[in-house]
N, C-alpha and C positions, 0 to 999 in steps of 0.2 A: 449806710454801709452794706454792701452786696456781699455777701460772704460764699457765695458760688465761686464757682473756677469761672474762669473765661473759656473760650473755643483754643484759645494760644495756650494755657496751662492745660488740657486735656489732652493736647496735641505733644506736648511734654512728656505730661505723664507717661503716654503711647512709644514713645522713644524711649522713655525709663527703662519702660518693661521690654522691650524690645529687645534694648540691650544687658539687661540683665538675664532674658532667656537664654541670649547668643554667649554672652560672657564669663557668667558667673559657673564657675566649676561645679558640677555634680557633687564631687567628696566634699569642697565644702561646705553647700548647700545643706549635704546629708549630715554633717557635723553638728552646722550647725541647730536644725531640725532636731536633732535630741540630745542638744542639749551638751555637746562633748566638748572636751577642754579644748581649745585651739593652741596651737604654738605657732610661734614667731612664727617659721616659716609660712604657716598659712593666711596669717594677717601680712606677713611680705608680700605673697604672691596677688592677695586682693587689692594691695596697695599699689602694685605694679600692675593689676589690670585696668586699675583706675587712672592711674596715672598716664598711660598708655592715650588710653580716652580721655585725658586732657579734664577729668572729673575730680581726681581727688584732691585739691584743693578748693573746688567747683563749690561746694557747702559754704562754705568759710571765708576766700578771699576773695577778694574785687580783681577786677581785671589788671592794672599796673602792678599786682605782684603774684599773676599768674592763675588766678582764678578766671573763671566763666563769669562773671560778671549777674550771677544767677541771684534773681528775686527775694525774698525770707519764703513767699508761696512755692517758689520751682525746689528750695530746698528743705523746704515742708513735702514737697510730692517725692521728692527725691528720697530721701529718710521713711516715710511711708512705703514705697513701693518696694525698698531693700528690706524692710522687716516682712514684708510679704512672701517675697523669693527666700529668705533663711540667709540673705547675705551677710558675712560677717560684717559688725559693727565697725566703723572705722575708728582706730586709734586715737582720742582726743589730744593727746598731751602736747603733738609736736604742733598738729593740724590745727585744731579746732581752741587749743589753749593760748599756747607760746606765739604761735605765728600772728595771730592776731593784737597778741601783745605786741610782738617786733614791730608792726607794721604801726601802730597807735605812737609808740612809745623808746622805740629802738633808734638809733644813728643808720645814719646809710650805710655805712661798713658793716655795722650786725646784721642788717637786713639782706645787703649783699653775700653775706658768709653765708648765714645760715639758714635761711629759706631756701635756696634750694635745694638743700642740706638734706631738710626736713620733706621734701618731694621724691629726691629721689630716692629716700631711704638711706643716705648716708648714716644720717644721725638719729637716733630712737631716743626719745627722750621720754621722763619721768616728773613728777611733780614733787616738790619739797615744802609743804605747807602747814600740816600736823605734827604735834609734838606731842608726847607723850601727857603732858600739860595745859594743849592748846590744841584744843579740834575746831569745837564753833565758835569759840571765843580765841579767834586768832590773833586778834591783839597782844594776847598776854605771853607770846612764843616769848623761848629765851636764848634761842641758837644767834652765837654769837660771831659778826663776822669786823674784826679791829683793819683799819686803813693801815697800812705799813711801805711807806715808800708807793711805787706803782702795782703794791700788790693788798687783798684782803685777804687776812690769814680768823677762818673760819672753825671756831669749837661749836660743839651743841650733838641732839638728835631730831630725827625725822623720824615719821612712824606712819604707818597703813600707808605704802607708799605704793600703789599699785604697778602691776607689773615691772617696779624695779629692777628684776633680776636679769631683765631682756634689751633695758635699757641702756645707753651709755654714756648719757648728758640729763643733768637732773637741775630743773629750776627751783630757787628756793628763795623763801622770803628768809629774813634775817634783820637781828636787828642791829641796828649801826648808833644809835644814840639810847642810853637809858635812862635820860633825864625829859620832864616835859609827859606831854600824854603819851601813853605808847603809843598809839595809830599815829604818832611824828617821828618816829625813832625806827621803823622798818625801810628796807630796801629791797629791791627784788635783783636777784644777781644769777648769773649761771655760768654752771661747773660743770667739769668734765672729770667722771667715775672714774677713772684712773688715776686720778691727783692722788698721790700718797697722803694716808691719812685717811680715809675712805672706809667705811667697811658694812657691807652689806648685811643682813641677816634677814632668812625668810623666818614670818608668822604663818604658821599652819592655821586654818579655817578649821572653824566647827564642823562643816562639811569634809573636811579631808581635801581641801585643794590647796596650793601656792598661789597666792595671787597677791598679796600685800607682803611688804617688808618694812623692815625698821634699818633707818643709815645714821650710824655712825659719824663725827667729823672731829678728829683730833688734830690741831695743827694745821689744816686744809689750806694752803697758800692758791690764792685765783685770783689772777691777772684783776686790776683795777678795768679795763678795759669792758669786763665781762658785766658790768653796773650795765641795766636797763633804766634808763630814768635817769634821773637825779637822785643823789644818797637822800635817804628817808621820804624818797617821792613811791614807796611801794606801798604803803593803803590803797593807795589811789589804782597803781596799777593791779594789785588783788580785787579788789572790787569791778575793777573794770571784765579781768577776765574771768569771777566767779558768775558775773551776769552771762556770761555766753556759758559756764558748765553748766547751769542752774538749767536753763533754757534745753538743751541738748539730754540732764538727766530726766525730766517729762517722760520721755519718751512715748511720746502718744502713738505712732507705726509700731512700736512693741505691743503696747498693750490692745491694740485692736486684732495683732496677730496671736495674742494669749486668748483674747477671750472667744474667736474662732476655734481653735484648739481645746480650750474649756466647754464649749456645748458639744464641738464633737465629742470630747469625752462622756460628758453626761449622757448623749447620746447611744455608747457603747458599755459603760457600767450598768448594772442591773443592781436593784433593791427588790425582794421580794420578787421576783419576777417579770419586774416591769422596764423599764429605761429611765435612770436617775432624772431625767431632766423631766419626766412625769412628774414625780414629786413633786408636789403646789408647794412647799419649803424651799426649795433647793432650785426650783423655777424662782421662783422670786428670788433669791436670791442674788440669785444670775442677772434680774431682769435689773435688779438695784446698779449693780456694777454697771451694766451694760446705759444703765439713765448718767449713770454719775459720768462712761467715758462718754460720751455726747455733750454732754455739757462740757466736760473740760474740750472737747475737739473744736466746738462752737468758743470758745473762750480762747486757744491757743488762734483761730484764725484770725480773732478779733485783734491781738495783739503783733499776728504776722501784717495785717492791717496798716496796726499804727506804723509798724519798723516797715512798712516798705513804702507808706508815705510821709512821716513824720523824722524818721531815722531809728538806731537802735532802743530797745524799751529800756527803760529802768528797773524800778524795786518793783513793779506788778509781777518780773519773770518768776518769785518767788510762789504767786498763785500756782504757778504750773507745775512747781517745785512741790509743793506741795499735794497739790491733788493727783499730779501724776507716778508718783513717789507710792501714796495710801493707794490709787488704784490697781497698782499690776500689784502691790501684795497681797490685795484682796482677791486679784483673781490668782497669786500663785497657792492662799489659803484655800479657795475652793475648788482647785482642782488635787488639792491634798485630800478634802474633805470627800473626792467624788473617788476618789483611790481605794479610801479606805484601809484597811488592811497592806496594801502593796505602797504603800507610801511611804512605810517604816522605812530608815534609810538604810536598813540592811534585811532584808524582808525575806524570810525564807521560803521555797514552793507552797507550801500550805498554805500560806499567808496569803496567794493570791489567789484560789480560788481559778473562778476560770482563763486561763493563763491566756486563751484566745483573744479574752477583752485586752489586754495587756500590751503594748505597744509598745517598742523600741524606746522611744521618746518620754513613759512614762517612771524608766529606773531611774533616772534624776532628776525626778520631780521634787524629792528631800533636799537635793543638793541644793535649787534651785530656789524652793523653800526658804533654807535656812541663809543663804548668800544674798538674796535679794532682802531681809530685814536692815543689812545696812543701808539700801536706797536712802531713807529715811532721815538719815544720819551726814551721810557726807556729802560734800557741796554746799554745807551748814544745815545744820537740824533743823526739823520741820516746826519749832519750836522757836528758833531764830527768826525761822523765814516770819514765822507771825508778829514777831516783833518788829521787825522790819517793816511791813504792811503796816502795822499799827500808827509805825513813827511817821515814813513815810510818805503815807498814803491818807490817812486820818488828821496826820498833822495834831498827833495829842504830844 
């Protein structure tokens, strides 16, 4: 197994950045560089630059439904060299979720509606998976959705539903039979936020941000049509598309671009008068992180590997779930620890000492902090994923 680029992937890469110097907007770049909330609009306007360049579905789909026909490697370089530039992250739910669900699993009519739907920005969509009773154990969801003539008329709640608020099509799993195992009795179906009966609420963060919601569903009548699959053919379809979240939340181009950021910092704090990254503690520290992303980078190729000649991976994506989940919160702990004082998430002048070390990008570092310990958590806990592996992979 060659785990190098080829001369063709470097050639790539070289066009990545090319046109991410030419394209990619300055305010967003600078947004995203420290750390600042985005709104719609400006994940619109990347989406339509992307799209523009015939790229943003380019990660995700094959070429018959409008993708580039690109590698698991070209979109390994792709997602690396945007964490590089500060590009915003692309939107998972419509792109990198649902559309690949359609495509696997959808009729020709859904595929024809709403893929391009999902391109051009028509349609912004949201995920319906968690219940206030059912996060990693999504089996045990109780949102109920009854057959009534050509319609399902849908009770229950959703919960951490990220950026719901901006969306206007939400997919949800639901259950359709409560007799039998559960994992027989789900369906994955999608509605549209407008349906009366609907109702949104934001969860404020520990941090002070809007990012997750809890939805409501009383009465929610949606078209029989809206069924993806066959009724209680949705285990099958969640598993299918939590292996592509699982995979995309790693994020290995993030954390290669945190821990550049993490030595420069160590670079510019002082201890005693020296430069943190002196520190023989606080160097090794760095040096652990920095062993652990190598190995997982070495590990995630292995597996672009298999998916780009074997086909898509299975339960292994949870390794990457895993270690890359524990690694950027390792590195967003020690660039808390290299802060010190100015890290508090309300930190007053005093608190920072020399204000010059001090950097745009490092007053939400707390935010940043305390938002990334869900990593861990969602996409199934990192505690699942080991079960998974276990069962799996061990075959105990």
């Amino acid at each position: 197994m060659d785990l190098n680029f080829t001369r063709e992937e470097e050639e790539f890469r070289d066009e990545v950045r090319t046109f991410l110097d030419e394209k990619l907007p300055d305010d967003l770049a600078e947004k995203v560089r420290i750390g600042g909330e985005l709104e719609k609009d400006d994940m619109e306007r990347w989406h339509a630059i992307l799209n523009e360049k015939g790229w943003l579905a380019a990660p995700f789909w094959p070429k018959e439904f409008g993708g580039q026909g690109w590698t698991p490697v070209e979109r390994h370089i792709f997602e690396e060299e945007c964490a590089r530039a500060n590009a915003p992250r692309i939107v998972p739910f419509g792109l990198a979720m649902l559309g690949p669900v359609l495509q696997k699993f959808g009729t020709k009519a859904q595929q024809e509606y709403y893929l391009p739907r999902i391109l051009d920005g028509t349609d912004w969509w949201c995920q319906g998976y968690s219940e206030p009773g059912a996060g990693s154990d999504l089996a045990s969801l109780k949102t109920r959705a009854v057959r009534e003539g050509d319609e399902y008329v849908i009770n229950g709640q959703k919960t951490w539903t990220t950026l719901g608020q901006h969306a206007d099509k939400i997919f949800c799993l639901v259950r359709t039979k409560t007799d039998g195992k559960p994992q027989e009795g789900i369906s994955f179906i999608l509605v549209d936020l407008d349906t009366p009966g609907i109702e949104m609420r934001p969860i404020k963060l520990i941090e002070g941000g809007h990012e997750v919601n809890e939805v409501f569903f009383t009465d929610v009548r949606v078209p029989a049509e809206n069924l993806v699959g066959e009724e209680n053919q949705g285990w099958t379809i969640a598993k299918f598309l939590l292996t592509h979240e699982r995979t995309n939340i790693a994020g290995v181009g993030f954390s290669m671009k945190a821990l550049e950021e993490l030595k420069a910092l160590a670079r510019r704090m002082k201890r005693h008068g020296r430069p943190l990254i002196e520190n023989p503690l606080f160097a090794a520290r760095i040096a652990n992180a920095e062993i652990e992303l190598e190995a997982m980078k070495i590990t995630n190729l292995r597996m672009l590997y298999t998916a780009q000649t074997q086909g898509a991976p299975g339960p292994e994506t949870s390794i990457l779930k895993i270690k890359g989940t524990v690694i950027r919160q390792t590195l967003n702990d020690l660039s808390r620890r290299a802060l010190g004082p100015a890290a508090a998430p309300f930190p007053s002048e005093e608190m920072f000492g020399n204000a010059a070390l001090v950097a745009p990008e490092d007053v939400n570092n707390a935010a940043d902090y305390f938002n990334n310990r869900k990593l861990s958590i969602f996409g199934g806990s990192n505690e699942i994923q080991r079960n998974i592996l276990t069962k799996a992979m061990l075959e105990l």
